[in-house]
N, C-alpha and C positions, 0 to 999 in steps of 0.2 A: 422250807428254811425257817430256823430261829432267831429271831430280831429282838434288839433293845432297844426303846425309841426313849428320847428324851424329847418331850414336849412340851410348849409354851401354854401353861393355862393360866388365865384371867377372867374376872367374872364381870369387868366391865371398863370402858375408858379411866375412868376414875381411879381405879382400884387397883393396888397391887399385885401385880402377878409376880409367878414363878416356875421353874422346870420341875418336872414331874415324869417319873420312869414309868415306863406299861411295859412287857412282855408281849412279843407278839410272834403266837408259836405257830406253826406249822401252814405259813405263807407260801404259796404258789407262786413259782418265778414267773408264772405268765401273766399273773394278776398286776395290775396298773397300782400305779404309788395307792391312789384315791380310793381302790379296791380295797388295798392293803388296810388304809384308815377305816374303812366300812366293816372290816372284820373286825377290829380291834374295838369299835364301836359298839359292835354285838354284842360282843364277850363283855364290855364294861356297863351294857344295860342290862342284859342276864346278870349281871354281880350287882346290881341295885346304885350303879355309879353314875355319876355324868359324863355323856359322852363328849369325845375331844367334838368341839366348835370349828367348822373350814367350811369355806364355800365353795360352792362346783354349781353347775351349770351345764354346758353340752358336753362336757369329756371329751371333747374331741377336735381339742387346741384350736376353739375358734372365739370363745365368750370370753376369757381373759382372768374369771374370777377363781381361778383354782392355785393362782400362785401363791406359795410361801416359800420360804426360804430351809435348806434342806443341807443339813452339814455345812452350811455358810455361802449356797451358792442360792440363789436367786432360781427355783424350778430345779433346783439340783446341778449336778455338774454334767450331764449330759448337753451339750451345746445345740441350740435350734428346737428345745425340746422342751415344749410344758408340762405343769407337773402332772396336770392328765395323762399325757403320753406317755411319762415316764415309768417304764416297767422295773419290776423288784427283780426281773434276772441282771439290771446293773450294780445289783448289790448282793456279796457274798454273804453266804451263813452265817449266822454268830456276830454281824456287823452291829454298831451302835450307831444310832442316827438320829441325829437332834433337830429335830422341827420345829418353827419359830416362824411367826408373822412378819410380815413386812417391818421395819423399821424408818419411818419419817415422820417428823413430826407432822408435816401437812395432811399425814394419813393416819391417824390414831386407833388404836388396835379395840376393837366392840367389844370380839370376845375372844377369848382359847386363839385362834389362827384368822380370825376376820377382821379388818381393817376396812375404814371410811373410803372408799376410792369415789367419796364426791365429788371433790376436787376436781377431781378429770373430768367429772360431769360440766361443772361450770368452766372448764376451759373451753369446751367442745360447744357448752350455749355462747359465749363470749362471741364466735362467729364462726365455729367449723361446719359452715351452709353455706348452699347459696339461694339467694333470694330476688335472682332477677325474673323478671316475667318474662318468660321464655313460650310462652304460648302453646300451642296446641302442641303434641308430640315429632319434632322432624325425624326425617327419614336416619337413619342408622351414620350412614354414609356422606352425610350433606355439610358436614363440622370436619373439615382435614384435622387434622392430629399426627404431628412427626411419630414413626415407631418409637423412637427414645422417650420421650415425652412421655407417650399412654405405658410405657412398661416401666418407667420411673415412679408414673404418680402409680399403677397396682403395688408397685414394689412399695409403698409407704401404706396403701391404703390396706393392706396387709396388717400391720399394727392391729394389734386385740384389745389394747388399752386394758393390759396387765398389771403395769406398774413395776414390771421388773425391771426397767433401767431405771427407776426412781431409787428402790431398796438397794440397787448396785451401786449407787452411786456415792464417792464420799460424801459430797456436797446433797444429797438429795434432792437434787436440779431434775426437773422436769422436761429439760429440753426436747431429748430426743423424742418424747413423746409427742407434744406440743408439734415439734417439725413435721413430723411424720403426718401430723392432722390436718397440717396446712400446707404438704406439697403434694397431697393429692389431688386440692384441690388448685392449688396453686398453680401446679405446671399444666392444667388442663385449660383450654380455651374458657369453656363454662365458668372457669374461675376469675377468669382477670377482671370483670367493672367490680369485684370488692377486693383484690387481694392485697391491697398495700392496708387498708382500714382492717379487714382481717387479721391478718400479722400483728400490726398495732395491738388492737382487741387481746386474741387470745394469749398474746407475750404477755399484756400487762395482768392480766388474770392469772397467769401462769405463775409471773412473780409475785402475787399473793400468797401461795400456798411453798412454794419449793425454793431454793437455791439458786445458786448460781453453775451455771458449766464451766469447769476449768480444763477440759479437755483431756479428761485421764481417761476414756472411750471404754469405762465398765461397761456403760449402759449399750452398745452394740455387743459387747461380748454376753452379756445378758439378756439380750432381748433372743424369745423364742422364735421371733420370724427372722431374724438375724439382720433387723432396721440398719443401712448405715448411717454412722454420723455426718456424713455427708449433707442430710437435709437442714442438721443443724445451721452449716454455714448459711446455706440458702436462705433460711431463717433469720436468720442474722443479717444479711445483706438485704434483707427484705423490710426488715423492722428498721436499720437507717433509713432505709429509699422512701418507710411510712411515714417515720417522724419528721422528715424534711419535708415530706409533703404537708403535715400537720402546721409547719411552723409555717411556711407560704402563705397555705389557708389563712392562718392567725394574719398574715401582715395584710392580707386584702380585705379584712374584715371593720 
């Protein structure tokens, strides 16, 4: 198939960028988006160009770092599905498709399609661990855990820490991410001697960098493991339950 790509190049945080058209002839529908970018990369080093700028890592929607934004959808408009995953047979011959980095300010764009996704780093130092001494290794079986519980906290622990409900999002609120990091650890036993001070922690690092949530639920419709918003409230009932405890603290001190 023959494609028109409109893409975001910039040569650096600073610097102004702008869209830029490449030709990209004779693409294999079974070849993966990332593929697709890797051809188009050859053919512009063979022409003595600079190739387009994007990050990748495993290809194989587990690392998180391959998202941009793809005709306006965050990993494209295929739902559940990163942009690794995403194959060129969901798109017709002759189509035009505009590729574009992430958009937040807490995430500023490096180069061409890569974007800072520190940010997340330091929410996740903030307290997405846990650090009790838990001693020698026990048995498998020794810690009960409700089935709902251990298949709620893999259902968040799932999260790649893409940033695609960030760039979904009007508000560019970090939420769902952030929940997603702390109910997995949250609803599991191992989690509970830190998880009101965790909450606390990684909210307020959180609101360093991003927004607020108004509940317009982009970032589930965006997210490739398909996170519910669901964790957010939990998040949120959890961050009252921390700061009340905080204020306690303060009056017994």
């Amino acid at each position: 198939m023959d494609l028109t790509l409109k893409v975001w190049r910039q040569d650096g945080p600073g610097e102004p960028g702008e869209f830029k058209e490449y030709e990209a002839k004779g693409i294999s529908a079974d070849s993966s988006f990332l593929e697709m970018l890797d051809f188009v990369n050859e053919r512009l080093v063979e022409a003595g160009e600079e190739p387009i700028e994007f990050d990748h890592d495993c290809r194989e929607g587990i690392c998180g770092t391959c998202g941009v934004m793809i005709n306006g959808h965050p990993h494209g408009d295929q739902k559940g599905t990163a942009t690794c995953q995403l194959h060129m047979r969901k798109f017709n011959d002759g189509d035009r498709i505009v590729i574009e980095p992430w958009r937040a300010t807490g995430m500023p764009v490096i180069r061409d399609l890569i974007v800072d996704r520190s940010p997340l780093d330091r929410i996740i130092e903030a307290g997405g661990y846990v650090s009790v001494n838990t001693g020698g290794t026990p048995d498998a079986n020794l810690i009960p855990i409700p089935q709902m519980a251990a298949e709620s906290s893999m259902d968040a622990a799932s999260c790649i820490g893409c940033a695609a409900c960030i760039a979904a999002c009007p508000n560019s609120a970090g939420q769902l991410f952030t929940s997603a990091k702390l109910a997995h650890l949250n609803l599991l036993p191992q989690g509970q001697p830190e998880r009101y001070e965790r909450t606390v922690a990684m909210v307020d690092k959180m609101e360093e960098f991003f927004g607020s949530c108004t509940n317009h639920a982009e970032c589930e419709e965006a997210c490739p493991k398909s996170i519910s918003i669901d964790n957010i409230a939990f998040m949120n009932r959890d961050y009252i339950a921390g700061k009340f405890k905080d204020r306690r603290k303060a009056g017994q001190s």
